[in-house]
C-alpha positions as CSV (number, residue, x, y, z in Angstrom):
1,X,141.8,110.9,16.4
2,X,138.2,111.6,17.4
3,X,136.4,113.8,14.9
4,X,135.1,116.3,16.8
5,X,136.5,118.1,20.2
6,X,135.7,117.0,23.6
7,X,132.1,118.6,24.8
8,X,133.1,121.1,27.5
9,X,132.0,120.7,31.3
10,X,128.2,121.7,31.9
11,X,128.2,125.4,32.6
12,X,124.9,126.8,33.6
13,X,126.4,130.5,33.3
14,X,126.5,129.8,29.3
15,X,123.5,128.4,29.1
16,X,122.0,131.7,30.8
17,X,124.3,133.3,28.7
18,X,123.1,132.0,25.1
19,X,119.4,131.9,26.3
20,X,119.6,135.8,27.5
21,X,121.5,136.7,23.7
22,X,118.8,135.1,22.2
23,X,116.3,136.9,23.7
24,X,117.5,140.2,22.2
25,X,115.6,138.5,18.6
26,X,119.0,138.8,16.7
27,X,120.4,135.4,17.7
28,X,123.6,136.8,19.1
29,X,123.4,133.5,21.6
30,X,123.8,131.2,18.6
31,X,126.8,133.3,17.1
32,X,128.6,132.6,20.2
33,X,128.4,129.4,20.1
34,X,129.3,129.2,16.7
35,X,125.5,128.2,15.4
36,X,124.9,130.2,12.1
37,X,122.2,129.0,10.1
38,X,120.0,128.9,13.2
39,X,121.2,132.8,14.0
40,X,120.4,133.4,10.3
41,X,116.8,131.8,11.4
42,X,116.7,134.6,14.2
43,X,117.3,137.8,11.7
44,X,114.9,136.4,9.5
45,X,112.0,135.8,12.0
46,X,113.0,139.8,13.1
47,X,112.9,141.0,9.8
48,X,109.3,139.1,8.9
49,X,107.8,140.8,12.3
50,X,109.2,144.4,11.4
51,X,108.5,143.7,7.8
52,X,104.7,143.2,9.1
53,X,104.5,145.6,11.6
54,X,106.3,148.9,10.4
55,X,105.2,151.8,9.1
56,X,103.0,151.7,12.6
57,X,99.0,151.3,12.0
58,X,96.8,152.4,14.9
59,X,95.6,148.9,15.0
60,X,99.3,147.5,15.5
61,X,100.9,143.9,14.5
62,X,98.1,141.1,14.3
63,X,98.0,138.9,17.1
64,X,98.6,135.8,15.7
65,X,102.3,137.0,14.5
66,X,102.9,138.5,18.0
67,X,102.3,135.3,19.1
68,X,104.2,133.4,16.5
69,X,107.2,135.5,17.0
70,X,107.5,134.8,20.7
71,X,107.0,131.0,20.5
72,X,110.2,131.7,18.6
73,X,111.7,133.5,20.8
74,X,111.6,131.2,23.8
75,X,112.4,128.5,21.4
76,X,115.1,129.8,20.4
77,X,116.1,131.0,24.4
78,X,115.6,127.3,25.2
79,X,117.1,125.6,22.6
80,X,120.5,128.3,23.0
81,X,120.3,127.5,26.9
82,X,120.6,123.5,26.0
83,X,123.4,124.3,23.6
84,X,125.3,126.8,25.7
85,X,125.2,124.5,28.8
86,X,128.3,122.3,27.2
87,X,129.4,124.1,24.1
88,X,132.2,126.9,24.4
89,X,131.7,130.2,23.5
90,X,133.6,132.0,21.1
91,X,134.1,135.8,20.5
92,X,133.5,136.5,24.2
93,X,135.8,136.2,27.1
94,X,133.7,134.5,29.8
95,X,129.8,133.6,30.3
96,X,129.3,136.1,32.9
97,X,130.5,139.1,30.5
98,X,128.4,137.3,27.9
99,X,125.4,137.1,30.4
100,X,125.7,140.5,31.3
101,X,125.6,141.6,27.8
102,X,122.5,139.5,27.1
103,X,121.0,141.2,30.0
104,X,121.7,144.5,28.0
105,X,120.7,143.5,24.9
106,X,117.5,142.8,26.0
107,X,116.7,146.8,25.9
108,X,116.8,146.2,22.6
109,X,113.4,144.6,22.0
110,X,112.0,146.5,25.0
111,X,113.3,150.1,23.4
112,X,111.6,148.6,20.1
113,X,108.3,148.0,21.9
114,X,108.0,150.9,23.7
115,X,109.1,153.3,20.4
116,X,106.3,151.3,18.5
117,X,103.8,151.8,20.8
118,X,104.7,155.6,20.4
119,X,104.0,155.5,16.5
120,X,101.1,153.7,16.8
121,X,99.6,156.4,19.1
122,X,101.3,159.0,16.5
123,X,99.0,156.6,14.3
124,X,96.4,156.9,15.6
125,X,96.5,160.8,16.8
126,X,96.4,161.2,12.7
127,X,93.8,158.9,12.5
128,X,92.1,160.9,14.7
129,X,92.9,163.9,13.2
130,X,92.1,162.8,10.0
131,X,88.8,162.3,11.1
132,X,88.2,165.4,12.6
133,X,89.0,166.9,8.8
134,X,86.5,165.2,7.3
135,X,84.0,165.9,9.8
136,X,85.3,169.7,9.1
137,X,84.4,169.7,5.8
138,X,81.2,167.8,5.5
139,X,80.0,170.7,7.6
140,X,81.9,173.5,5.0
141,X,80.3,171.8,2.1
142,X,76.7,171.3,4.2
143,X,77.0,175.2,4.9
144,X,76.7,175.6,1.4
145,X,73.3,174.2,0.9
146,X,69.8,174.9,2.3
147,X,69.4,173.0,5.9
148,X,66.3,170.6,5.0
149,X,69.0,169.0,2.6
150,X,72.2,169.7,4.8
151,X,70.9,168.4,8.3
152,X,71.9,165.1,7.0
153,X,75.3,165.8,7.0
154,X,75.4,167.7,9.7
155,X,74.4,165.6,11.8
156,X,77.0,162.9,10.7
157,X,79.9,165.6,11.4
158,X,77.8,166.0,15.1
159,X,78.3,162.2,15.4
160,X,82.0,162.3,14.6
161,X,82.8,164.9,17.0
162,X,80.8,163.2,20.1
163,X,82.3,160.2,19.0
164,X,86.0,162.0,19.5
165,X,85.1,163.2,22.7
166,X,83.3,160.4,24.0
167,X,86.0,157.4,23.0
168,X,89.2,159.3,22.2
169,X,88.6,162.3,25.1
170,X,92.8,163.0,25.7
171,X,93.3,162.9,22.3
172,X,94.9,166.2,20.1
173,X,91.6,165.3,18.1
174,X,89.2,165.3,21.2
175,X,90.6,168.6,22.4
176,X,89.9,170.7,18.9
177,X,86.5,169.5,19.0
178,X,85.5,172.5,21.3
179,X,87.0,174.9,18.6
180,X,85.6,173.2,16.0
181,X,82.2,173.0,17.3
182,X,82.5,177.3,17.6
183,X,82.7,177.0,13.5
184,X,79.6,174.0,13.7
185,X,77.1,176.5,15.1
186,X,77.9,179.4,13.2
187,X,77.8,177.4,9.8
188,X,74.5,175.9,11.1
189,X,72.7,179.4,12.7
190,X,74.0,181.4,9.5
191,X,70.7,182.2,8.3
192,X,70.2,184.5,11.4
193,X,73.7,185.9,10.7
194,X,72.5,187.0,7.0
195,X,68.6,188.5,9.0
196,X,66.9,185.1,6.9
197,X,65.0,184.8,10.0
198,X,62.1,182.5,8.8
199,X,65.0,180.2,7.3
200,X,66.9,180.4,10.5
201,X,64.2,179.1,12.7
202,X,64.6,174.9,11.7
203,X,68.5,175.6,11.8
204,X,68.5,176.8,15.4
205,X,65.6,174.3,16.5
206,X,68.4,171.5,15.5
207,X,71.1,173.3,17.1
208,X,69.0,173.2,20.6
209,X,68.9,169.3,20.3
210,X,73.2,169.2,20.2
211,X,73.7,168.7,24.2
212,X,72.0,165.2,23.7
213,X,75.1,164.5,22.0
214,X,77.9,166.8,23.1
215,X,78.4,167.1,27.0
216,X,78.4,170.5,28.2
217,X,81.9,170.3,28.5
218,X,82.8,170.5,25.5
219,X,79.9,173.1,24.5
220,X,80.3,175.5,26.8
221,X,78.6,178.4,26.5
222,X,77.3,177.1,23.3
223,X,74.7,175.3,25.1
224,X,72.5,178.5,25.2
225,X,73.5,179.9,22.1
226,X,70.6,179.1,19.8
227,X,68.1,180.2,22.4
228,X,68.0,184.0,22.4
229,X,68.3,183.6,18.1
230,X,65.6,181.3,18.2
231,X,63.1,183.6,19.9
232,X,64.3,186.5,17.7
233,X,63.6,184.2,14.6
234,X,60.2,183.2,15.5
235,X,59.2,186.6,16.2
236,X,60.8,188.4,13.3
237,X,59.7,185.4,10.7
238,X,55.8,186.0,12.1
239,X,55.7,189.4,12.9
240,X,56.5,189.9,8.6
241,X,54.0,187.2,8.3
242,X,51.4,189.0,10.0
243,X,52.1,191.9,8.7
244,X,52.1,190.8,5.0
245,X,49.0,188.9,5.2
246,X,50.1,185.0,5.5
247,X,48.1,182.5,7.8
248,X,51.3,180.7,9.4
249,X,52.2,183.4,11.8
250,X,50.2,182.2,14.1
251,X,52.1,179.0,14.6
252,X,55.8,180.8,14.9
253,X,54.0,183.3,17.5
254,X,52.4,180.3,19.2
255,X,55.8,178.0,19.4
256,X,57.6,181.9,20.6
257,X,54.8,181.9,23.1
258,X,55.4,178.2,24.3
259,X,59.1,178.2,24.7
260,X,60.1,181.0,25.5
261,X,57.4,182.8,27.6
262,X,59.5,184.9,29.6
263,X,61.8,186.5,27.0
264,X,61.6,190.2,25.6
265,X,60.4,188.6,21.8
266,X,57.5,187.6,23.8
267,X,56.5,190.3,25.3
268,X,56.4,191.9,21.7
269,X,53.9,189.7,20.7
270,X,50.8,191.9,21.8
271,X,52.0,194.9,20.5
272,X,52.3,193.1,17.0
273,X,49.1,191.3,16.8
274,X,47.5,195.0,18.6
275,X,49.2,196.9,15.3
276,X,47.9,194.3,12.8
277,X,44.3,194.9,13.8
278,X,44.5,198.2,13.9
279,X,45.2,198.4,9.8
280,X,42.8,196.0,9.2
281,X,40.4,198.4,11.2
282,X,41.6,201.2,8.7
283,X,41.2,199.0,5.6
284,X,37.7,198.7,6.2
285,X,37.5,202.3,5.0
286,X,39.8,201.9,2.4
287,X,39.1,200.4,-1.4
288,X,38.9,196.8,-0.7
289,X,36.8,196.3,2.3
290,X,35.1,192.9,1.8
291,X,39.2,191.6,1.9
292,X,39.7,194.2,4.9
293,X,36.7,192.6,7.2
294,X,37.5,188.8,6.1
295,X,40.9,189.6,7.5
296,X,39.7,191.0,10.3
297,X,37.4,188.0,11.0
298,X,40.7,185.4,10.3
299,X,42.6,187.7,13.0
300,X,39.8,187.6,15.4
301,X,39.9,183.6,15.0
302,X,43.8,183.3,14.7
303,X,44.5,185.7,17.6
304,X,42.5,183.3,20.0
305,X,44.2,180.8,19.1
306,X,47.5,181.6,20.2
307,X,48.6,180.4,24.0
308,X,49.5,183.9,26.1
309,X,48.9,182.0,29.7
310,X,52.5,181.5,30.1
311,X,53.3,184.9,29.1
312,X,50.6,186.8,30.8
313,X,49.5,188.1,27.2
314,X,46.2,186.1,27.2
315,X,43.3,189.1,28.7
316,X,45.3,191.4,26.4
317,X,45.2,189.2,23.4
318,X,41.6,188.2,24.1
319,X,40.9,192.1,23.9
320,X,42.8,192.6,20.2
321,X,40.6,188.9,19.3
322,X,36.9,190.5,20.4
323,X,37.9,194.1,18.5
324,X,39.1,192.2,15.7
325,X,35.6,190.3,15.8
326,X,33.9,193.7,16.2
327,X,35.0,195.5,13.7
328,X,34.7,192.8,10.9
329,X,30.8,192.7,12.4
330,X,30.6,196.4,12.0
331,X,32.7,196.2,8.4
332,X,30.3,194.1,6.7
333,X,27.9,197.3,6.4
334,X,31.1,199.0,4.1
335,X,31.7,195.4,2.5
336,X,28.0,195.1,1.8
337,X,27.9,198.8,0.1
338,X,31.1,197.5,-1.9
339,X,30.0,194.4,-3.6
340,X,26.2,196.4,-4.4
341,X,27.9,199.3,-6.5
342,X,30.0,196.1,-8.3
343,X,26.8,194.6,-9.4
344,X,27.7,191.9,-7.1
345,X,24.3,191.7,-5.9
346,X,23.6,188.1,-4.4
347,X,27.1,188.7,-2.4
348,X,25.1,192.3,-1.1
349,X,22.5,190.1,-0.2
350,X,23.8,187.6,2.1
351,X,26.8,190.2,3.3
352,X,23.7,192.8,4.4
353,X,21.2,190.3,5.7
354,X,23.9,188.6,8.0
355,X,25.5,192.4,8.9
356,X,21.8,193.3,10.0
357,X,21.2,190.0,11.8
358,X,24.8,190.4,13.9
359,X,24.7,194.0,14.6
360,X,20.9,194.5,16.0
361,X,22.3,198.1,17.6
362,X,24.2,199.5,14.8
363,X,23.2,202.8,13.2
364,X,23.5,201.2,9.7
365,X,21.1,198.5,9.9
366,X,18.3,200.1,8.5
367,X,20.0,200.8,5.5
368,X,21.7,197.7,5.4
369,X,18.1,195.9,5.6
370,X,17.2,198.3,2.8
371,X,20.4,197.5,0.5
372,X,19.6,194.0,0.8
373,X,15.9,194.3,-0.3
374,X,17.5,196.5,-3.2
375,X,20.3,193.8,-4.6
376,X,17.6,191.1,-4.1
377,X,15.8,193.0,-6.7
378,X,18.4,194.3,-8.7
379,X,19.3,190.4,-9.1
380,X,15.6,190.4,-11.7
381,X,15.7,193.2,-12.3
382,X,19.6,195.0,-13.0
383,X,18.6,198.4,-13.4
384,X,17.3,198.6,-10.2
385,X,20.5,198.6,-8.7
386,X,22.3,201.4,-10.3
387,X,22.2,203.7,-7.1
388,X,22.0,202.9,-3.4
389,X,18.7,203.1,-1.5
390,X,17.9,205.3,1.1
391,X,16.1,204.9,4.3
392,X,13.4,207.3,3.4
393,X,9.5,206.2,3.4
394,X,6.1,206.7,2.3
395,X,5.0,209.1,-0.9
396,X,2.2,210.8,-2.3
397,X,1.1,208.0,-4.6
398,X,-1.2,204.5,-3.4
399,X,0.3,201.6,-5.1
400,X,-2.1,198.7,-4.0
401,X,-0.4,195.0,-4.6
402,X,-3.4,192.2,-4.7
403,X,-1.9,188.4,-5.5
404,X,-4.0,186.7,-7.4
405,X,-2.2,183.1,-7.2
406,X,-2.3,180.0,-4.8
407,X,0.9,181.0,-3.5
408,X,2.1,183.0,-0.4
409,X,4.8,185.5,-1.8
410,X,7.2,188.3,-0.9
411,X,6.9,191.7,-2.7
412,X,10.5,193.7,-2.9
413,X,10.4,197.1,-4.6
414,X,13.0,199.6,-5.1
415,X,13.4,203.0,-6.1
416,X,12.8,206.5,-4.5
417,X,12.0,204.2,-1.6
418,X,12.5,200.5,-0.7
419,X,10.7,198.0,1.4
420,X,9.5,194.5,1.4
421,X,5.8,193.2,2.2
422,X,4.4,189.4,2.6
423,X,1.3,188.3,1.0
424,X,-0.8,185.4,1.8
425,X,-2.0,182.9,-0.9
426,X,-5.2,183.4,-2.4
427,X,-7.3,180.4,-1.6
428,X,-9.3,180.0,-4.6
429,X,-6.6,180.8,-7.2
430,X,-5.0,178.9,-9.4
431,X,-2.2,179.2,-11.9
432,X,-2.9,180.5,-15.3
433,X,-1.6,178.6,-18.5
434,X,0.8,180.4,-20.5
435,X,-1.4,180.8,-23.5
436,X,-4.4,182.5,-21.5
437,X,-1.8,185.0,-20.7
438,X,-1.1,185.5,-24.2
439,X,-4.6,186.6,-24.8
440,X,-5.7,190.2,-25.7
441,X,-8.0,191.4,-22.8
442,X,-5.9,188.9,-19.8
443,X,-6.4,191.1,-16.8
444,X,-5.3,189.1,-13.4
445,X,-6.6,189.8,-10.5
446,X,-10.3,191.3,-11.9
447,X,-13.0,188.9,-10.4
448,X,-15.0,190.6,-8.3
449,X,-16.2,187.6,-6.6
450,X,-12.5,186.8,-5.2
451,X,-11.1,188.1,-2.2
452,X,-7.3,189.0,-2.9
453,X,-4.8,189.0,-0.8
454,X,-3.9,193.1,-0.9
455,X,-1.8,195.6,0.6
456,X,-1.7,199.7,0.2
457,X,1.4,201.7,0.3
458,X,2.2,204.9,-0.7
459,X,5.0,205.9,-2.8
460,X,6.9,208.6,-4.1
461,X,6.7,210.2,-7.5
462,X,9.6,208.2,-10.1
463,X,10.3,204.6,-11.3
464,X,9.7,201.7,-8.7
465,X,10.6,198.5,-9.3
466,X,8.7,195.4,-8.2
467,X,9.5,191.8,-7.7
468,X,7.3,189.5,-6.8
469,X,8.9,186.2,-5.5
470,X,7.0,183.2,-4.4
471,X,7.6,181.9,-0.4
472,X,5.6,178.3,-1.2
473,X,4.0,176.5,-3.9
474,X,4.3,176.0,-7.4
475,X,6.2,179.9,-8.8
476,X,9.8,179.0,-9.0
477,X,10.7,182.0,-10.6
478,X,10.3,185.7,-9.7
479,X,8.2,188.4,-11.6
480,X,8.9,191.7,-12.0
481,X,7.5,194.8,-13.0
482,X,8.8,198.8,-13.4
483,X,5.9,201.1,-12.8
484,X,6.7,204.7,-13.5
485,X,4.5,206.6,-11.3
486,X,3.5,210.1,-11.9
487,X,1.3,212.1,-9.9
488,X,-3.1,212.2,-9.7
489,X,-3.0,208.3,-10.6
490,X,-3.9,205.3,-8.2
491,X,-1.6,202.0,-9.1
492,X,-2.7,198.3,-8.7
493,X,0.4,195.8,-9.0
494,X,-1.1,192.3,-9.4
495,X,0.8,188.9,-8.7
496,X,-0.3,185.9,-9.9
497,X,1.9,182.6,-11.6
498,X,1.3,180.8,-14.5
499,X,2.2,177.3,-15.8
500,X,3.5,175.8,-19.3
501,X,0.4,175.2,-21.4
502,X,-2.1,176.7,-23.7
């Protein structure tokens, strides 16, 4: 007896038949035919690709098992066909019902394709999603600190919202974004929310810069948001500035002035720098007004400086800039007055000299002219400058000052009146030693053979004092002298210089 049964007739309709089973992955094609182990290959080729593939990763199966796994299946669709073609099948009636069903089957692997391709979007919408959280709370936890160390981070949440919209724009992700970016620039702008204006200003500078990475799509009406808080920040932080004394108001009101020219905070800008100069104007009268006319003279600079073309401020700024110059002219007078009854007497000098230079018109000049020739000799002499001098002139008394050495000097004196003479050098002088000064009987300027140098002026009855101060020459130091003048006497003040030596 032969061992084995007769092959059957060549049937194409099994081969087709096997071939289509085993295309459905489970190796229903080699059941039929009676072909276990090599269906048992099937299921376990299935199970290594679902093994590998499920749960569903936004990424999906690696490509090189995709691949693998189809080489198997044609194999095994060829290999069935050659088996089918002259083996009988078992458990089904005929090749064409077991065709047909291999035609069905084959939804199976197509149903599993297309529900995995829906869990790797699912995948990949949490992914997504997932993202978007993080993103959300970098900027919560960013909110919570000041902006020059937050903008780090928010810009990193900026970058993974553009990045949603840009790459993944149908995505549940992508369409939150707009919401979320509602929460971005109120976290961001707080600082205006809470009236921090000067803190608020770098905030909403950033936020102006978002459209280069968010479409207007997406923004909205956001796109403008920052603006109108900006200019209210800039003019809110410099307006206190100005107003508290600080130098960088000038810089906020300029950068107001710049970019937003046309806006209402703008047009405040005059009125505020206008106010400022009018306290300062005030101050001068008030106790401190050597700091009242420097502030004036910083205003008169700063307010220049600022750029009011755009705005149509600049005629009305330059006006508020020249009064502001003006008046610190005119304040030095009060400044000058100030720092003489401190005893700060060089200050008086230079602050009254320079007051009587600038101000050539001004109804104070005299005196001013006067106060300095008083603090230059309350400097040698300090008792000289324990009242103010007046304008008044002339006296009853003939004071006669002769100088008696080889240098041209300046004679200051102070007292009922004040004034200030040069005399030339006397051209046959010379210095005396110190010791011939120390001499009973010295008596300067009492040769009759010399020609001094002299002047005459009258003065009033009381206690003058001179200082003699030497213009060229060898005198480095000034001389002084009090003469207390009484009535029915003549005077002689004598200048002369002497030298180390005896």
């Amino acid at each position: 007896m032969p061992t084995a049964p007769p092959p059957a007739p060549a049937n194409p309709w099994r081969a087709l038949a096997v071939a289509l089973l085993n295309l459905s992955g489970l190796g229903l094609g080699y059941a039929v035919v009676r072909r276990w182990g090599l269906m048992a290959v099937c299921w376990v080729a299935t199970v290594i690709l679902l093994v590998v593939a499920l749960p569903a990763d936004p990424d999906g199966v690696p490509g090189p098992t995709v691949v693998l796994y189809l080489v198997l299946l044609a194999l095994a669709a060829v290999h069935g066909a050659s088996v089918g073609l002259r083996t009988r099948l078992a458990l089904l009636p005929s090749a064409v019902i077991a065709a047909a069903l291999g035609v069905v089957l084959l939804a199976v692997p197509a149903t599993g394709v297309v529900l995995y391709d829906g869990a790797r979007d699912e995948a990949t919408e949490q992914m997504l999603l997932d993202r978007l959280d993080r993103a959300d709370k970098l900027v919560r936890e960013s909110g919570k600190q000041p902006f020059a160390t937050a903008e780090a981070g928010y810009r990193r949440a900026l970058g993974v919202y553009g990045a949603l919209t840009d790459d993944h724009p149908g995505s549940r992700a992508a369409r939150r974004v707009p919401g979320r970016l509602k929460v971005y620039y109120a976290t961001v702008g707080a600082p205006y929310a809470r009236q921090d204006y000067c803190s608020a200003v770098s905030p909403l500078k950033y936020l102006r810069t978002v459209p280069r990475t968010i479409g207007k799509k997406e923004l909205g009406d956001l796109s403008a948001w920052p603006d109108d808080r900006l200019a209210t920040s800039l003019y809110e932080c410099a307006a206190a500035s100005l107003s508290g004394g600080d130098s960088d108001w000038t810089s906020r009101f300029g950068e107001l002035l710049s970019t937003f020219p046309a806006s209402a905070q703008a047009r405040k800008v005059e009125p505020a720098v206008k106010t400022a100069v009018d306290h300062a104007v005030k101050s001068v009268r008030g106790d401190d007004p050597c700091a009242a006319v420097q502030r004036l003279d910083g205003l008169g600079t700063q307010v220049r400086g600022l750029p009011g073309e755009q705005a149509g401020l600049a005629d009305a700024l330059g006006k508020d800039a020249d009064r502001a110059s003006r008046s610190a002219r005119s304040g030095a007078y009060a400044c000058g007055v100030a720092q003489y009854k401190d005893g700060k007497f060089s200050d008086a000098v230079t602050t009254m000299n320079d007051f009587a230079k600038n101000n050539p018109h001004d109804r104070n000049r005299a005196r001013a002219q006067k106060t300095a020739i008083a603090a230059e000799v309350a400097q040698t002499v300090p008792a000289a400058g324990k009242r103010l001098p007046t304008t008044a002139s002339g006296g009853s008394i003939t004071v006669t000052v002769k100088n008696d050495s080889p240098d041209d000097i300046t004679v200051l004196y102070t007292g009922p009146v004040t004034g200030s003479f040069d005399l030339k050098a006397c051209g046959s002088c010379a210095s005396y030693t110190l010791g011939s000064t120390l001499r009973i009987g010295f008596k300067p300027c009492s040769d009759s053979g010399r020609h001094y140098p002299q002047r005459t002026i009258r003065l009033p009855v009381g206690t003058t004092y001179f200082v003699h101060k030497s213009r060229s020459g060898t005198g480095k130091t000034p001389a002084s002298d009090t003469a207390k003048l009484s009535p029915g006497y003549v005077y002689t003040e004598c200048a002369y210089t002497t030298s180390l030596g005896y």
